[in-house]
KOLFI-801095 format. One record per atom (N, C-alpha, C): residue in three letters; atom name; x, z, y. Coordinates in pm, whole numbers, padded with zeros to 5 digits. Layout:
residues N
- ALA,CA,X,Z,Y $
...
//
This chain:
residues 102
- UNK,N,-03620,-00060,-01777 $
- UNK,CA,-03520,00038,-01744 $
- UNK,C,-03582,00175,-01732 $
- UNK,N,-03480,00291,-01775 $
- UNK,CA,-03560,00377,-01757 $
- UNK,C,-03603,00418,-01594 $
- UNK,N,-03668,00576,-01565 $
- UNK,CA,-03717,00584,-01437 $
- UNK,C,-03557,00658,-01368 $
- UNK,N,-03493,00702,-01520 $
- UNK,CA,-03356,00788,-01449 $
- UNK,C,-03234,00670,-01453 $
- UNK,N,-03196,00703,-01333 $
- UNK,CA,-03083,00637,-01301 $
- UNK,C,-02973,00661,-01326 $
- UNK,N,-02835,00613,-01363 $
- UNK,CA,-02735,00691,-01423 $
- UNK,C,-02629,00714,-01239 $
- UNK,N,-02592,00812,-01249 $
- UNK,CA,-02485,00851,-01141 $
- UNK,C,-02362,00736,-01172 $
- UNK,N,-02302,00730,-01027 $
- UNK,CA,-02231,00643,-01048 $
- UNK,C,-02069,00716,-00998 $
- UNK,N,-01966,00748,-01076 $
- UNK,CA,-01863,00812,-01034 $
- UNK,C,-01752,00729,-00950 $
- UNK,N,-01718,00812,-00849 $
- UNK,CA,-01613,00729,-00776 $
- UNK,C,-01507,00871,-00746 $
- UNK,N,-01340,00813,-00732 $
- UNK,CA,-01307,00908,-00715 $
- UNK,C,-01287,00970,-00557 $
- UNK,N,-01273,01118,-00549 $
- UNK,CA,-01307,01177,-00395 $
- UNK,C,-01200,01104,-00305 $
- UNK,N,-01080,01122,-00321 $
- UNK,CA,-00950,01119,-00265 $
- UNK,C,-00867,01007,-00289 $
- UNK,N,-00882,00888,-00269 $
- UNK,CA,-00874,00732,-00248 $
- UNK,C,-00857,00677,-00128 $
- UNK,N,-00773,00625,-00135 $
- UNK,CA,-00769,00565,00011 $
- UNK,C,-00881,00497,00091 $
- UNK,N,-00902,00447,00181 $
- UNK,CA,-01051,00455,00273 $
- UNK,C,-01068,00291,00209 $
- UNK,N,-00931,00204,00247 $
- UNK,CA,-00967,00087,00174 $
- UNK,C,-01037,00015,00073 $
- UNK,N,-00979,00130,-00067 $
- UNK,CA,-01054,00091,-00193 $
- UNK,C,-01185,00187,-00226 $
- UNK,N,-01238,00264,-00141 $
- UNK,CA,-01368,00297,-00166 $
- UNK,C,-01440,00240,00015 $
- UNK,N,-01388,00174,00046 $
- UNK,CA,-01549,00081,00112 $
- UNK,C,-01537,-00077,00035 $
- UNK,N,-01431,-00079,-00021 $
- UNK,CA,-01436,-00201,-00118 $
- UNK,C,-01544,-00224,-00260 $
- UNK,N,-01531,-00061,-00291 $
- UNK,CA,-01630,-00044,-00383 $
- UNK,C,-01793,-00035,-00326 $
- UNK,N,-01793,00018,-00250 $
- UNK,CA,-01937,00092,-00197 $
- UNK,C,-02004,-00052,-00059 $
- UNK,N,-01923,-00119,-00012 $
- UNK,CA,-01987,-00188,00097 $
- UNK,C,-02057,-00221,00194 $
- UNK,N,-02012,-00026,00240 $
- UNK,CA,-02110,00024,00315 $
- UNK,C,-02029,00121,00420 $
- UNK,N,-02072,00052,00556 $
- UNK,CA,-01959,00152,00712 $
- UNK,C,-02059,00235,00771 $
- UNK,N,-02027,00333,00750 $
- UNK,CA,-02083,00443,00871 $
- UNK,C,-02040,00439,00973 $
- UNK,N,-02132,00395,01110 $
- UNK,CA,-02094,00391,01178 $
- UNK,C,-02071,00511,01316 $
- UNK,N,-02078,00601,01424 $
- UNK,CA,-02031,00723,01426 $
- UNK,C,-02165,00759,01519 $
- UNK,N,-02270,00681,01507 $
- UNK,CA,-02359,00692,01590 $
- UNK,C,-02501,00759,01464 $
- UNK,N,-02429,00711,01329 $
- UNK,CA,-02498,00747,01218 $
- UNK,C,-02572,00638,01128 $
- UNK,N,-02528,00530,01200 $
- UNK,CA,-02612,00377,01106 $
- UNK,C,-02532,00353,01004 $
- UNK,N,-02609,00310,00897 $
- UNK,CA,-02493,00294,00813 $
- UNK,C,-02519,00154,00780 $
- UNK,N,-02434,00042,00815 $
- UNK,CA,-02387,-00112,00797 $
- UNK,C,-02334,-00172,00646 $
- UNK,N,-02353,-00236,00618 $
- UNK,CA,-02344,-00331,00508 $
- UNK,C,-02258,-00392,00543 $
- UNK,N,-02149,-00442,00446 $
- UNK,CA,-01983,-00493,00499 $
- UNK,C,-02005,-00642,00437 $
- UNK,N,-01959,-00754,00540 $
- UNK,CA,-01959,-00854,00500 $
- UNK,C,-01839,-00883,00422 $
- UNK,N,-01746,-00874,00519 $
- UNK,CA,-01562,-00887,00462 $
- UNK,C,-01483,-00780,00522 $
- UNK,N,-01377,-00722,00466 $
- UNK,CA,-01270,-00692,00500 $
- UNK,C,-01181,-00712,00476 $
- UNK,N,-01023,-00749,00579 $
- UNK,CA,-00927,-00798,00570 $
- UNK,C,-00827,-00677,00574 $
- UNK,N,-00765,-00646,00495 $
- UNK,CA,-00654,-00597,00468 $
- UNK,C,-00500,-00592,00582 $
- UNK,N,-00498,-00475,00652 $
- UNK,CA,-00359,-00526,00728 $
- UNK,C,-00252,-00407,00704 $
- UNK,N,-00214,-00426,00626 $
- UNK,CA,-00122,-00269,00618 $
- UNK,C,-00161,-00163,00608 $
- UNK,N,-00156,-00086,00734 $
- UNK,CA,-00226,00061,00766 $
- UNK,C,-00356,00062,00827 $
- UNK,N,-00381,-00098,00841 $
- UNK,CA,-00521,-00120,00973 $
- UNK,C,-00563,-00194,00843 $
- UNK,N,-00725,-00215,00869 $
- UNK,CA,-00850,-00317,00836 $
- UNK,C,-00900,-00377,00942 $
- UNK,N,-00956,-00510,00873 $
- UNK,CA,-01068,-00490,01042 $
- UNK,C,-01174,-00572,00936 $
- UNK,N,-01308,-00504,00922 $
- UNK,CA,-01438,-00456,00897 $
- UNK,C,-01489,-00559,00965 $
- UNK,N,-01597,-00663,00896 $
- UNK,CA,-01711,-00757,00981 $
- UNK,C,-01836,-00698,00935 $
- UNK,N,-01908,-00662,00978 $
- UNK,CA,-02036,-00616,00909 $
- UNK,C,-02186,-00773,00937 $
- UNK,N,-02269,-00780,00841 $
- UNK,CA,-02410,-00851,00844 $
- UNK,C,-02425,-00848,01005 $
- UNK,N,-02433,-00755,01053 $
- UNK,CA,-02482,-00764,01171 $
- UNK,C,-02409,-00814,01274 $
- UNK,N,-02246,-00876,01230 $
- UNK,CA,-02180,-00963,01309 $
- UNK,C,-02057,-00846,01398 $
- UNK,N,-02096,-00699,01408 $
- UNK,CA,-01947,-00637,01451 $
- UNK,C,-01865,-00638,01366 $
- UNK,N,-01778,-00619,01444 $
- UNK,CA,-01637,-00606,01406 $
- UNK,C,-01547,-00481,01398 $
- UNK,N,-01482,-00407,01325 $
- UNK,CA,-01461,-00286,01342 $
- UNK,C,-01298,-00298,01310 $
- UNK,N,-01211,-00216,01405 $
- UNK,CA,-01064,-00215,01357 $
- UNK,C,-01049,-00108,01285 $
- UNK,N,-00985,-00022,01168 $
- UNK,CA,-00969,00105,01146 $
- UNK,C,-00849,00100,01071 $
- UNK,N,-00800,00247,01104 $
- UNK,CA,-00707,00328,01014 $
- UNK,C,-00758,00311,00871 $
- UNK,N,-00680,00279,00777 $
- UNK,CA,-00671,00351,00643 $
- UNK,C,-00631,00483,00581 $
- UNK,N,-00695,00559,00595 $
- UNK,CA,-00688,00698,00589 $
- UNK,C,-00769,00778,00473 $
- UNK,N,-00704,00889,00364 $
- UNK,CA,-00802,00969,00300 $
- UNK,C,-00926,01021,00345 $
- UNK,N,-00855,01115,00500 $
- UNK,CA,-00870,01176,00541 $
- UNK,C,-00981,01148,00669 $
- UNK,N,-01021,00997,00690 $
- UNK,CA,-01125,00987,00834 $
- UNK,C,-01225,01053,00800 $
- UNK,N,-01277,01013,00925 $
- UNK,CA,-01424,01031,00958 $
- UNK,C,-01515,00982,00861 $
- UNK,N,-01434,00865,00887 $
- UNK,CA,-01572,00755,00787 $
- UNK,C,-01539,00740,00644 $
- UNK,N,-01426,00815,00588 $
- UNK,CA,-01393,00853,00440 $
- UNK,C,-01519,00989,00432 $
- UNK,N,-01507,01079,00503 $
- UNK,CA,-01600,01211,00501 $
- UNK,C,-01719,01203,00470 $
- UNK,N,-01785,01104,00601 $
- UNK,CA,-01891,01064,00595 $
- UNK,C,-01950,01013,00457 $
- UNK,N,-01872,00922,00425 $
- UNK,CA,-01922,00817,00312 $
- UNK,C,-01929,00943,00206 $
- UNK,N,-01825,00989,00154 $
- UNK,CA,-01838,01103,00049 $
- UNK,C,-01926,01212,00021 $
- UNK,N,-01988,01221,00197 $
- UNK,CA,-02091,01300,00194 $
- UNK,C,-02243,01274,00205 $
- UNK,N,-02244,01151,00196 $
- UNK,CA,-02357,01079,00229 $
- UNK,C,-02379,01081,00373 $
- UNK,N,-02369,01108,00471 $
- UNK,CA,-02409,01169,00593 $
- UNK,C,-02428,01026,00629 $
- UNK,N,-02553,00975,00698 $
- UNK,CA,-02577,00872,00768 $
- UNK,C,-02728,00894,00802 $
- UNK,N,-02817,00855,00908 $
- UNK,CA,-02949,00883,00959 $
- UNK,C,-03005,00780,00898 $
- UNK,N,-03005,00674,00904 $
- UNK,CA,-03085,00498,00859 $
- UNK,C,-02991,00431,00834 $
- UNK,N,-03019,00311,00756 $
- UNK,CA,-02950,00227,00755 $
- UNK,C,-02989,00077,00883 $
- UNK,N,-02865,00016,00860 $
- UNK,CA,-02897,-00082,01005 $
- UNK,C,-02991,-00168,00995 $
- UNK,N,-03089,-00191,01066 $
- UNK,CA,-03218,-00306,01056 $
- UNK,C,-03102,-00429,01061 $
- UNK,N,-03039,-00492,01131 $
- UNK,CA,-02998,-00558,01149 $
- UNK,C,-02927,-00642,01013 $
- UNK,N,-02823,-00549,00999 $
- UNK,CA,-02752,-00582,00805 $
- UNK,C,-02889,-00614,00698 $
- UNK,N,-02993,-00581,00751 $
- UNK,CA,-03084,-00588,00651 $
- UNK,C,-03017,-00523,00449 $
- UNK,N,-02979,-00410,00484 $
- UNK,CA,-02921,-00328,00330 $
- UNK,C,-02981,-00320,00224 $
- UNK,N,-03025,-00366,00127 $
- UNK,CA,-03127,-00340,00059 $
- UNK,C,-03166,-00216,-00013 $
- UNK,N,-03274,-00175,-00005 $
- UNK,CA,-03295,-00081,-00056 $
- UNK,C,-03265,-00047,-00219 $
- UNK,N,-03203,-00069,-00276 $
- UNK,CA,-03129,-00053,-00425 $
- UNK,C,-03012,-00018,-00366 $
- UNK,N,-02936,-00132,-00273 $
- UNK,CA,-02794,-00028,-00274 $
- UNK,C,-02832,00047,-00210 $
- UNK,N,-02889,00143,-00077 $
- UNK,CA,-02905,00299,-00039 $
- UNK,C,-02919,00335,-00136 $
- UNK,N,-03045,00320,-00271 $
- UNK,CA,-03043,00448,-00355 $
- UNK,C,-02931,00456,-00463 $
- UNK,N,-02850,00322,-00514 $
- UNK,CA,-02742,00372,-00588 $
- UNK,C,-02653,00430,-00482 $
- UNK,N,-02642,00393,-00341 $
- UNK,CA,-02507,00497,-00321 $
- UNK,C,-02525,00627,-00279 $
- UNK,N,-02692,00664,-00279 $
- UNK,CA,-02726,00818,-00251 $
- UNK,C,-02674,00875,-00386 $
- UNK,N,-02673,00811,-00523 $
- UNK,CA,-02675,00866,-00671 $
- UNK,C,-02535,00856,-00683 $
- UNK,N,-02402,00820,-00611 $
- UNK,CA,-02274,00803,-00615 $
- UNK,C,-02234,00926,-00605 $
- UNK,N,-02160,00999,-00715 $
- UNK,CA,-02095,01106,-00726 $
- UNK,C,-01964,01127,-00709 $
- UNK,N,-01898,01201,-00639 $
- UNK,CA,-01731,01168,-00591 $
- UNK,C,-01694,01278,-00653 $
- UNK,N,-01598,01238,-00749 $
- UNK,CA,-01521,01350,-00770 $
- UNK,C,-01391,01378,-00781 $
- UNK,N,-01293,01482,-00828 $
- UNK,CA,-01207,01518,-00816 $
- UNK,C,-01131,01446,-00940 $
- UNK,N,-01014,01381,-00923 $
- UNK,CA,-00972,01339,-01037 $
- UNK,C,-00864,01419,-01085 $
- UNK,N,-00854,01581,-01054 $
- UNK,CA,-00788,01674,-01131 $
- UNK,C,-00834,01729,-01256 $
- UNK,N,-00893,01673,-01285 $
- UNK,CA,-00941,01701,-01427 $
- UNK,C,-00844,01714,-01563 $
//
């Protein structure tokens, strides 16, 4: 393979659902970023199990925190615990979000 990696496009403005479905990865607000075991679907709610065994309830929203976060990369480490592998951090550092007004 080569040494360059190809970017991987996702779009910006998606609901929170179908881009942690894609990416499989929760920021959490302390700055860890968790590896998603399952998520269950409830309407306007999820509720998030991560490797490391929490459990998370959330809004489905464009607009969260943890939509922001993710889009912006913003996270300090990833969780020892989830054990994340290091391939997915660097494809989702190379994840490009963009605008699908094109």
């Amino acid at each position: 393979m080569d040494n360059q990696e190809k970017s991987r496009y996702v779009k910006k403005n998606q609901d929170l659902f179908e881009l942690i479905n894609k990416i499989k990865l929760w920021p959490a607000r302390s700055g860890i970023l968790h590896g998603i075991k399952t998520i269950e679907n409830r309407g306007n709610s999820m509720i998030i199990t991560t490797h490391c065994g929490e459990h998370f309830v959330v809004w489905d929203s464009k607009t969260s925190r943890s939509a922001r976060w993710l889009r912006h990369h913003w996270f300090n480490h990833a969780c020892p615990k989830c054990h994340v592998p290091e391939w997915k951090l660097e494809k989702y550092t190379q994840t490009v979000f963009t605008d699908d007004r094109r």
